[in-house]
C-alpha positions as a Markdown table, in Angstrom:
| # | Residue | x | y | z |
|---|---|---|---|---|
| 1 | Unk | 129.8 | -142.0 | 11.0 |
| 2 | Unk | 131.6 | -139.0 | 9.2 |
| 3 | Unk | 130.0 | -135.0 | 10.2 |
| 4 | Unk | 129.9 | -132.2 | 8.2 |
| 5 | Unk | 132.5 | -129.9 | 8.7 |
| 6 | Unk | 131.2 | -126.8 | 5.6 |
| 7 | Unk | 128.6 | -126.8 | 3.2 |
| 8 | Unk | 128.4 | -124.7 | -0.2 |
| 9 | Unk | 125.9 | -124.3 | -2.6 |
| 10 | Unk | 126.3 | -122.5 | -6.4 |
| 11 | Unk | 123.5 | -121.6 | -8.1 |
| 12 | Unk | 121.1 | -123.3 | -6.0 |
| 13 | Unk | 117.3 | -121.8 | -6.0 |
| 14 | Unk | 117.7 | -118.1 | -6.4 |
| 15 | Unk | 121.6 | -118.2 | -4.3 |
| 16 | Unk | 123.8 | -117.5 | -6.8 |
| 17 | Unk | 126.6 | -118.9 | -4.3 |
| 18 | Unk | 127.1 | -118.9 | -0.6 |
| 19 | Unk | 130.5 | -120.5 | 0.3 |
| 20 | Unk | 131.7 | -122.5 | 3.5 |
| 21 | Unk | 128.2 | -122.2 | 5.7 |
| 22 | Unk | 130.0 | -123.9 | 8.8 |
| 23 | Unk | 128.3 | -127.3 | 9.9 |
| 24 | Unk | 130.9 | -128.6 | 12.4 |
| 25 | Unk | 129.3 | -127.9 | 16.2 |
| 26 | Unk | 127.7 | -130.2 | 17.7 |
| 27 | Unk | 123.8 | -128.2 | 17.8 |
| 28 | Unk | 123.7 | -126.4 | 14.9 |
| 29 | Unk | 120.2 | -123.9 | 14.9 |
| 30 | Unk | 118.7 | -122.6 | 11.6 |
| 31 | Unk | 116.3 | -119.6 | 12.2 |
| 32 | Unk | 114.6 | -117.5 | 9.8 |
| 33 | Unk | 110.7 | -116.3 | 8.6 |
| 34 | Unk | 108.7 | -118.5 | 6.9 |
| 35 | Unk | 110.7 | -118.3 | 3.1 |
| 36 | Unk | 113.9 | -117.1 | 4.1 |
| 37 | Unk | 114.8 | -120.3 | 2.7 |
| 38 | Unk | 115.5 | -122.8 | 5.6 |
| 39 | Unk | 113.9 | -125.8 | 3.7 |
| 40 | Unk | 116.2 | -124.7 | 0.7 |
| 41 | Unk | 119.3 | -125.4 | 2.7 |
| 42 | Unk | 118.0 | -128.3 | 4.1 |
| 43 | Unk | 117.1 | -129.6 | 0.8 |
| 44 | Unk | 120.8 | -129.0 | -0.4 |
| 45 | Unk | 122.1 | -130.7 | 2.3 |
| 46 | Unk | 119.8 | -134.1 | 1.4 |
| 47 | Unk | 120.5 | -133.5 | -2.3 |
| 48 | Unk | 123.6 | -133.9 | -1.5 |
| 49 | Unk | 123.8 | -137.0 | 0.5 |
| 50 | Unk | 121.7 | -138.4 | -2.6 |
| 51 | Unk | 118.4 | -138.1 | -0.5 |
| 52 | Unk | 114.9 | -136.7 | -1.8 |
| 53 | Unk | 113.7 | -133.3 | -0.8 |
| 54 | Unk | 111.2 | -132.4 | 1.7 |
| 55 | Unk | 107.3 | -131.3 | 0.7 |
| 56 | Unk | 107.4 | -133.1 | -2.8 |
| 57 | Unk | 109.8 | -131.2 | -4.2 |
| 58 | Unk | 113.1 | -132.5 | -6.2 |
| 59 | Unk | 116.8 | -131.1 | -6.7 |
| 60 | Unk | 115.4 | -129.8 | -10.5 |
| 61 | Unk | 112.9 | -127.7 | -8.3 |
| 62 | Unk | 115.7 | -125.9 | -7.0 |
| 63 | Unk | 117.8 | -125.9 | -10.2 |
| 64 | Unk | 115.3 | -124.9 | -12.6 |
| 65 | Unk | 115.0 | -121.3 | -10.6 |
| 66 | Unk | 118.5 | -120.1 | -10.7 |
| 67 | Unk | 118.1 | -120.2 | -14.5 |
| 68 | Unk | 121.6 | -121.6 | -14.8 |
| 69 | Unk | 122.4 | -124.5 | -16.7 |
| 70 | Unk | 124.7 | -126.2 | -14.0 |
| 71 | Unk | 124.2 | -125.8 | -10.2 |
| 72 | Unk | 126.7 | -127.3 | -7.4 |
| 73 | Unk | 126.4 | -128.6 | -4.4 |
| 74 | Unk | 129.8 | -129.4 | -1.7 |
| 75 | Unk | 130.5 | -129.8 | 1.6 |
| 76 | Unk | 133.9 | -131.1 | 3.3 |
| 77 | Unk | 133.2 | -133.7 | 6.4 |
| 78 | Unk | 135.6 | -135.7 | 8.5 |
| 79 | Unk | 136.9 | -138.7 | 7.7 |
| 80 | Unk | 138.9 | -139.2 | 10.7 |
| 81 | Unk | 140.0 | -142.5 | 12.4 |
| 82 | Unk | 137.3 | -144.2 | 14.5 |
| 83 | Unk | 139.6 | -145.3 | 17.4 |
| 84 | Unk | 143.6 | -145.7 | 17.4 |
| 85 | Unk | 143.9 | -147.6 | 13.9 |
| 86 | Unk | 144.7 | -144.6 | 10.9 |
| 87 | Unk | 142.9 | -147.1 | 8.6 |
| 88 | Unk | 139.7 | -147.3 | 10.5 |
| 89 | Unk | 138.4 | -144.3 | 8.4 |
| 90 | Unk | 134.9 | -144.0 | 7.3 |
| 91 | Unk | 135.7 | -143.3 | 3.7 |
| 92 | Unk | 138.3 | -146.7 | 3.7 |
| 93 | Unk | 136.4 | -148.3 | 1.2 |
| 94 | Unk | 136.3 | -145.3 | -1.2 |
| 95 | Unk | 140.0 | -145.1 | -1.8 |
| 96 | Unk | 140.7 | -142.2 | 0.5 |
| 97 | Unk | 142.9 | -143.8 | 3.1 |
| 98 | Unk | 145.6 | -140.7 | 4.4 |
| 99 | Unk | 143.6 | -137.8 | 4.6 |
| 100 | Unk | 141.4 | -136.4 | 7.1 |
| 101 | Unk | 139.2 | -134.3 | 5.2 |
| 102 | Unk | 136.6 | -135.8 | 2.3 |
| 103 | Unk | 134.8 | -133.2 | -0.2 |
| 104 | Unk | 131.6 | -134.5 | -1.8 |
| 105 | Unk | 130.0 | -132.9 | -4.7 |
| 106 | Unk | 126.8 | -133.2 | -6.6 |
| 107 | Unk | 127.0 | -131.6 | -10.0 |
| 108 | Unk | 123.3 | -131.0 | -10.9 |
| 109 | Unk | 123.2 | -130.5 | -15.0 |
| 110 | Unk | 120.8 | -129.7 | -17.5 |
| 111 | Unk | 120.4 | -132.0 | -20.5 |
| 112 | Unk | 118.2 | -131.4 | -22.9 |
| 113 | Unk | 115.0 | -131.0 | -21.2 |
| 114 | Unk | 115.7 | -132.7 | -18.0 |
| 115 | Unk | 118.4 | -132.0 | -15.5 |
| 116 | Unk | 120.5 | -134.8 | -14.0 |
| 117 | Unk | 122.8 | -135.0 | -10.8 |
| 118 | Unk | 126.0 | -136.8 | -10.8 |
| 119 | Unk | 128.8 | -137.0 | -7.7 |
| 120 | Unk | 132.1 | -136.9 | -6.7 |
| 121 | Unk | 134.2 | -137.7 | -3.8 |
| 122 | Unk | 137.8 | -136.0 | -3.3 |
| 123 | Unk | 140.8 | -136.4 | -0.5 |
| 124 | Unk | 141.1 | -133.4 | 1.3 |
| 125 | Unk | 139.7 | -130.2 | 1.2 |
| 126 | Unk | 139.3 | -129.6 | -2.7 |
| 127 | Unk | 137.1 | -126.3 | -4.8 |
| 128 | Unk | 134.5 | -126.5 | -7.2 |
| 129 | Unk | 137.4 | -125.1 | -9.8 |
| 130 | Unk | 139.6 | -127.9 | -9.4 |
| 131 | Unk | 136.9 | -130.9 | -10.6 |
| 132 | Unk | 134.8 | -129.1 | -12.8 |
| 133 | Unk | 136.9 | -131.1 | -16.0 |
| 134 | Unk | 136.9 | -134.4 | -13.6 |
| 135 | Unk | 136.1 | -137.7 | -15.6 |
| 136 | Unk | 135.1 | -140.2 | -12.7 |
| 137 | Unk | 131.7 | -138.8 | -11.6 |
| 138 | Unk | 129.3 | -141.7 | -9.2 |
| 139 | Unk | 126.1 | -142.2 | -10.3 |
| 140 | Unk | 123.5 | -142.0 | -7.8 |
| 141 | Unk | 123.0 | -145.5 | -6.8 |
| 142 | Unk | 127.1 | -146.1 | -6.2 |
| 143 | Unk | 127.1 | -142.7 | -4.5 |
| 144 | Unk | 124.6 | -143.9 | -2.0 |
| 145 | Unk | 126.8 | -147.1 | -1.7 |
| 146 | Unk | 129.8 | -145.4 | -0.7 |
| 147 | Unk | 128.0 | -142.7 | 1.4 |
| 148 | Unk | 126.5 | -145.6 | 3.8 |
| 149 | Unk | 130.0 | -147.8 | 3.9 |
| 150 | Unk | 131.2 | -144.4 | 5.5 |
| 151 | Unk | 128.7 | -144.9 | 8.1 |
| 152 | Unk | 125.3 | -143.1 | 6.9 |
| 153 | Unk | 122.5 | -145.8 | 7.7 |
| 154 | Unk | 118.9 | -145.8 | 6.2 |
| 155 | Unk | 118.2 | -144.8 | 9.8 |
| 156 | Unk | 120.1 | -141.2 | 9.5 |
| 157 | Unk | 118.9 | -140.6 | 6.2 |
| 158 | Unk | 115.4 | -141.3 | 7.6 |
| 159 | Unk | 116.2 | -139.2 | 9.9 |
| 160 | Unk | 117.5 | -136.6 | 7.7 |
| 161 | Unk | 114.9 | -136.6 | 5.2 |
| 162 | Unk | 112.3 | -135.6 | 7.5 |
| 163 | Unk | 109.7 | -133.0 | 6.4 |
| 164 | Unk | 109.4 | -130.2 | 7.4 |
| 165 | Unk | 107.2 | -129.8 | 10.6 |
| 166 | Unk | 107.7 | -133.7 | 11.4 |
| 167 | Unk | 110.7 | -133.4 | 13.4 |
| 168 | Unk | 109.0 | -133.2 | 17.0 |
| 169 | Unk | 106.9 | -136.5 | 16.0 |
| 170 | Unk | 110.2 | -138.4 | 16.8 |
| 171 | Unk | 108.9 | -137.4 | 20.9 |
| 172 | Unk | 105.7 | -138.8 | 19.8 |
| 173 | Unk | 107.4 | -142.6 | 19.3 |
| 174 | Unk | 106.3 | -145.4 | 20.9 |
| 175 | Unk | 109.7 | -147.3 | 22.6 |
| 176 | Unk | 109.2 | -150.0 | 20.3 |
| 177 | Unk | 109.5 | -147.6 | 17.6 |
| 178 | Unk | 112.8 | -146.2 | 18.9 |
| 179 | Unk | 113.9 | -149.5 | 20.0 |
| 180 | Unk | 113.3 | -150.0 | 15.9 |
| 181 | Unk | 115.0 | -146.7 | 14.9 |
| 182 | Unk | 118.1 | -147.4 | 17.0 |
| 183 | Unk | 118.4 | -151.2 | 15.3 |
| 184 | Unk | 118.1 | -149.5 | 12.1 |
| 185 | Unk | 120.6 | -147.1 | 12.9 |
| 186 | Unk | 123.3 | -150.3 | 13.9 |
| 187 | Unk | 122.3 | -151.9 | 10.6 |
| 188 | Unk | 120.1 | -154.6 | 12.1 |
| 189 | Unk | 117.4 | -154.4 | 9.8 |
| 190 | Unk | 118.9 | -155.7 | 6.9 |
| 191 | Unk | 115.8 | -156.7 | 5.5 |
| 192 | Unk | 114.0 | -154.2 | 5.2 |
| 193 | Unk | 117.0 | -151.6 | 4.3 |
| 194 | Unk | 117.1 | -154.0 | 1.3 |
| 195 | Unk | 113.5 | -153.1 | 0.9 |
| 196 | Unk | 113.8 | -149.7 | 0.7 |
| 197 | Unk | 117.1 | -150.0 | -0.7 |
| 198 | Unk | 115.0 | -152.2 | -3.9 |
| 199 | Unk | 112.2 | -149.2 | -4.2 |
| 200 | Unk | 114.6 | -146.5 | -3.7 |
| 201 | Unk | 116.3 | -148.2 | -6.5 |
| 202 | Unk | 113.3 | -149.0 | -8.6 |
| 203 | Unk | 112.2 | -145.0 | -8.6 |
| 204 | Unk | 115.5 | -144.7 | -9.5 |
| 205 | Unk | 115.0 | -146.4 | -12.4 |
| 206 | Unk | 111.6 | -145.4 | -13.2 |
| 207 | Unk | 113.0 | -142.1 | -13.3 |
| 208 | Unk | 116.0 | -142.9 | -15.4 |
| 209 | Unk | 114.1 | -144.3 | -18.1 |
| 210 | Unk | 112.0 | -141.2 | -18.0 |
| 211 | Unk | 115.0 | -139.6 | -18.9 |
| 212 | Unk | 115.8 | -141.9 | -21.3 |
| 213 | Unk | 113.1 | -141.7 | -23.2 |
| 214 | Unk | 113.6 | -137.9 | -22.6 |
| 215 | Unk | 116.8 | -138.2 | -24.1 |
| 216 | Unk | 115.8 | -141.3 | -26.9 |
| 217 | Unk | 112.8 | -137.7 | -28.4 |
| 218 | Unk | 115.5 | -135.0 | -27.9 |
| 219 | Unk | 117.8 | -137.3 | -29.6 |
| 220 | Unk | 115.1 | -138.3 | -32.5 |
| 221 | Unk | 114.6 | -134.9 | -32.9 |
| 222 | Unk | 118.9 | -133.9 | -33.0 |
| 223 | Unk | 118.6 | -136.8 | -35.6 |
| 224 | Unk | 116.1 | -135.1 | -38.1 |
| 225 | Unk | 117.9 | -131.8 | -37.6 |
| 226 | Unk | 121.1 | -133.7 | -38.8 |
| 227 | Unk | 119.4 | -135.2 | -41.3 |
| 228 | Unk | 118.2 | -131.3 | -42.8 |
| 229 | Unk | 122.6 | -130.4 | -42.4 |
| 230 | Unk | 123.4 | -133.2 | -44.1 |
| 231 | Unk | 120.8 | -132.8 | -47.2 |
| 232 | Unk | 121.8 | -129.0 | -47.1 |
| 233 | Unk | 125.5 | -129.9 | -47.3 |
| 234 | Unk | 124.5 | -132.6 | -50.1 |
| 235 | Unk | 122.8 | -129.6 | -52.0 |
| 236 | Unk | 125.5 | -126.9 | -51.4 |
| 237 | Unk | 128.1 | -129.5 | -51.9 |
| 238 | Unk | 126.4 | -130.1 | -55.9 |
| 239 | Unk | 125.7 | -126.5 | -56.2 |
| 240 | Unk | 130.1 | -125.7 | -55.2 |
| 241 | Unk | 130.3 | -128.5 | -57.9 |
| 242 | Unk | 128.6 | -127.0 | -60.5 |
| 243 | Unk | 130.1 | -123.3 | -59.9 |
| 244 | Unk | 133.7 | -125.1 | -60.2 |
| 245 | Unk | 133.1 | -126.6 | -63.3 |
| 246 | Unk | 131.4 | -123.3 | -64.5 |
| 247 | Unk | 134.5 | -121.9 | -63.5 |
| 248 | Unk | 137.3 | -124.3 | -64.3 |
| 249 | Unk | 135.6 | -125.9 | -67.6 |
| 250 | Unk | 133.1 | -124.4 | -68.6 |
| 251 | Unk | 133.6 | -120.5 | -69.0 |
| 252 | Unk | 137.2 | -121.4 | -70.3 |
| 253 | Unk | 136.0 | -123.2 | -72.8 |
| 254 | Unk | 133.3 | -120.7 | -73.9 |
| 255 | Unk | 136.2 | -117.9 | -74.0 |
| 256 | Unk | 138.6 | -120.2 | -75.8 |
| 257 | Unk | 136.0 | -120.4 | -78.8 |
| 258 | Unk | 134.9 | -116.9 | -78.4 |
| 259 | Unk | 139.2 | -116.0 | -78.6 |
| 260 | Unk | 139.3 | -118.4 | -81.7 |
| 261 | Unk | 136.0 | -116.9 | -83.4 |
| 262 | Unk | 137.1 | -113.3 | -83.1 |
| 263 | Unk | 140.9 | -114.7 | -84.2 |
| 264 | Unk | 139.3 | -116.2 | -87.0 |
| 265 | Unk | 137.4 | -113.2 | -87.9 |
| 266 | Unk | 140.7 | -110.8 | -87.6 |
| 267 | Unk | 142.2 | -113.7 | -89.6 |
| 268 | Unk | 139.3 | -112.8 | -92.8 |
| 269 | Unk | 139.3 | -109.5 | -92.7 |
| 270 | Unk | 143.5 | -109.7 | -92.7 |
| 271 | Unk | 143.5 | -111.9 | -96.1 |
| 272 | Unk | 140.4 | -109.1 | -97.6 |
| 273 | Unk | 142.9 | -106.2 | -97.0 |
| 274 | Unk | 145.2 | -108.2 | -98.2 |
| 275 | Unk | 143.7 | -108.5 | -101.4 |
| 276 | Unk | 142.2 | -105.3 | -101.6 |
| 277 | Unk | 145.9 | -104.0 | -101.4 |
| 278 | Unk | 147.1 | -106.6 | -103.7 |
| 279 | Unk | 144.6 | -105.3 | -106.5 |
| 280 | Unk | 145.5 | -101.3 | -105.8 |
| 281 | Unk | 149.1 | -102.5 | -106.3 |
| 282 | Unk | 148.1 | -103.4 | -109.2 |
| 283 | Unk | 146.3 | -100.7 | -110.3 |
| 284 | Unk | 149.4 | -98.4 | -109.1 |
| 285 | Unk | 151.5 | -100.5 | -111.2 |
| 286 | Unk | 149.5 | -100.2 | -114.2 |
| 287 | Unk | 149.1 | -96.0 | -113.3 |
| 288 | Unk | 152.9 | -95.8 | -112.9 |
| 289 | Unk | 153.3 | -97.3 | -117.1 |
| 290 | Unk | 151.2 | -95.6 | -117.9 |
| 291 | Unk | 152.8 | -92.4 | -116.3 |
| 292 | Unk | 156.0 | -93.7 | -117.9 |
| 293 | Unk | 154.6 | -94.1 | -121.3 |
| 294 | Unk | 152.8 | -89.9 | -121.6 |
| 295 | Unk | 156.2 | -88.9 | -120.0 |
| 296 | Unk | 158.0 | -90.8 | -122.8 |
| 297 | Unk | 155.6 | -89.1 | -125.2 |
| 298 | Unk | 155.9 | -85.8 | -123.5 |
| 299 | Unk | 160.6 | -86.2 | -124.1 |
| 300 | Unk | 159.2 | -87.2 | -127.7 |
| 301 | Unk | 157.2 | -84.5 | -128.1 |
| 302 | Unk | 159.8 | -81.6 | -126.8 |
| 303 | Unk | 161.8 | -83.3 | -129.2 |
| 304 | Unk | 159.6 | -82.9 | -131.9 |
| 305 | Unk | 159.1 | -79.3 | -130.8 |
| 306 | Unk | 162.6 | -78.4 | -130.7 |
| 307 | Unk | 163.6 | -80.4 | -134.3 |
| 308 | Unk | 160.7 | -77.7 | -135.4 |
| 309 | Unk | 161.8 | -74.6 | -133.7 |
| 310 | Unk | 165.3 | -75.6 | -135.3 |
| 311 | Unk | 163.6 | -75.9 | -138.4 |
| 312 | Unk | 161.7 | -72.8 | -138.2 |
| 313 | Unk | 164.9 | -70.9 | -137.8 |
| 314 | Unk | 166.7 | -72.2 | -140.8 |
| 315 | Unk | 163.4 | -71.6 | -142.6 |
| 316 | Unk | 163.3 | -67.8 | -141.3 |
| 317 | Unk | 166.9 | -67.6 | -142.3 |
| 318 | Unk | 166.7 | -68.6 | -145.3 |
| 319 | Unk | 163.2 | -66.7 | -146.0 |
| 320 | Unk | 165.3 | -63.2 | -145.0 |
């Protein structure tokens, strides 16, 4: 069996984070007034071995009031060889083989509605930081699997998940049912750890598909939302449509015939000023012979005039 070496908790109840609480002496005493928040830490620590909470409560108790959307949970326990063999390790069966140091996490999330825990085991001593992108989380179940190949028997977790106040009934035992605690703890009562094992699991599973069908509404309700986008993007995608062709066809078009119309008009009132000057050419031409003509009358005339003068004078002459 491995023991806890450090526990930390982030964003757990109303802690916003209290970092490596040290676990590793052999009597370890917890003291405080009633809500100083003994039962929270205890409840952290059995979160985190994938245990239920004490007095009804659950880990989204404890969640829900930091109002966070992600809450952690880590401690670092030993994992060193039972004995003179390096590979009789508790974690040997979870891949961690070298080291003598094991971090677990629990990772409790909000989804939707609902909050969900997931976990993670790490070699060595390893931060919150450094997994927070990490792809191989445990679910609950396989977490639990792992945890009691390392050596944490339905016994300890009984023991562990005591409520609060029912810790001195252990005195109160009968040797039979001592005799029946110790059996549990070497893994003699196979049968009924299977049995508690099967409605652990089933609870499990009842609250799972809870959360499924949690998930299945928020999803349904995602899913008409996406719906509304999409119809909105149909509509806006038309309307973009229609404003291009207004712009690209349309109002081209309608300037190209309004160009062409005023053209056209220019065009009219060209060939009418044309004509008009045509016909005052005309009438300059005929103003200009006619100009020609009284100016030939007018030579005729002063020739006239001066054949007369001449014959007045040879008339006067002639008269003296």
């Amino acid at each position: 069996m491995f023991h806890i070496k450090s526990l930390e908790l982030v964003h757990w109840d109303y802690w916003q984070r209290i970092k490596n609480i040290p676990l590793d002496a052999k009597i370890i005493t917890i003291a405080g007034q009633n809500g100083s928040g003994k039962t929270t830490l205890l409840d952290g620590l059995r979160t985190l071995f994938g245990l239920d909470c004490s007095m009804g409560r659950t880990y989204k108790h404890y969640a829900r009031h930091s109002g966070q959307q992600t809450a952690w949970l880590r401690a670092v326990v030993d994992n060193k060889p039972v004995g003179r063999q390096l590979s009789n390790r508790p974690f040997r069966t979870s891949g961690f083989f070298s080291d003598d140091e094991v971090t677990l996490f629990c990772q409790i999330q909000k989804n939707g509605g609902d909050w969900k825990r997931q976990y993670l085991m790490r070699a060595g001593r390893v931060d919150i930081e450094e997994v927070q992108d990490a792809g191989d989380w445990l679910g609950v179940e396989t977490y639990r699997k792992r945890l009691s190949n390392a050596g944490l028997s339905p016994a300890i977790a009984k023991v562990l998940a005591l409520e609060q106040g029912e810790t001195d009934k252990l005195c109160e035992y009968a040797p039979r049912q001592l005799l029946d605690l110790v059996f549990q703890v070497f893994g003699d009562k196979e049968v009924l750890d299977a049995y508690d094992e099967a409605k652990r699991h089933q609870r499990d599973t009842e609250a799972e598909l809870q959360r499924f069908e949690a998930e299945l509404e928020s999803s349904r309700a995602n899913l008409e939302g996406l719906r509304l986008r999409v119809a909105n993007y149909h509509q806006w995608e038309s309307l973009n449509r229609e404003r291009r062709e207004l712009q690209e066809e349309i109002l081209p078009s309608l300037q190209y015939h309004e160009i062409r119309e005023k053209a056209a008009g220019q065009s009219r009132a060209l060939r009418e000023a044309r004509q008009s000057l045509a016909h005052q050419d005309g009438l300059l031409t005929g103003k200009r012979a006619e100009v020609a003509q009284r100016a030939a009358a007018l030579s005729a005339a002063q020739q006239h005039e001066s054949t007369l003068e001449a014959e007045k004078s040879t008339l006067e002459s002639r008269l003296n």
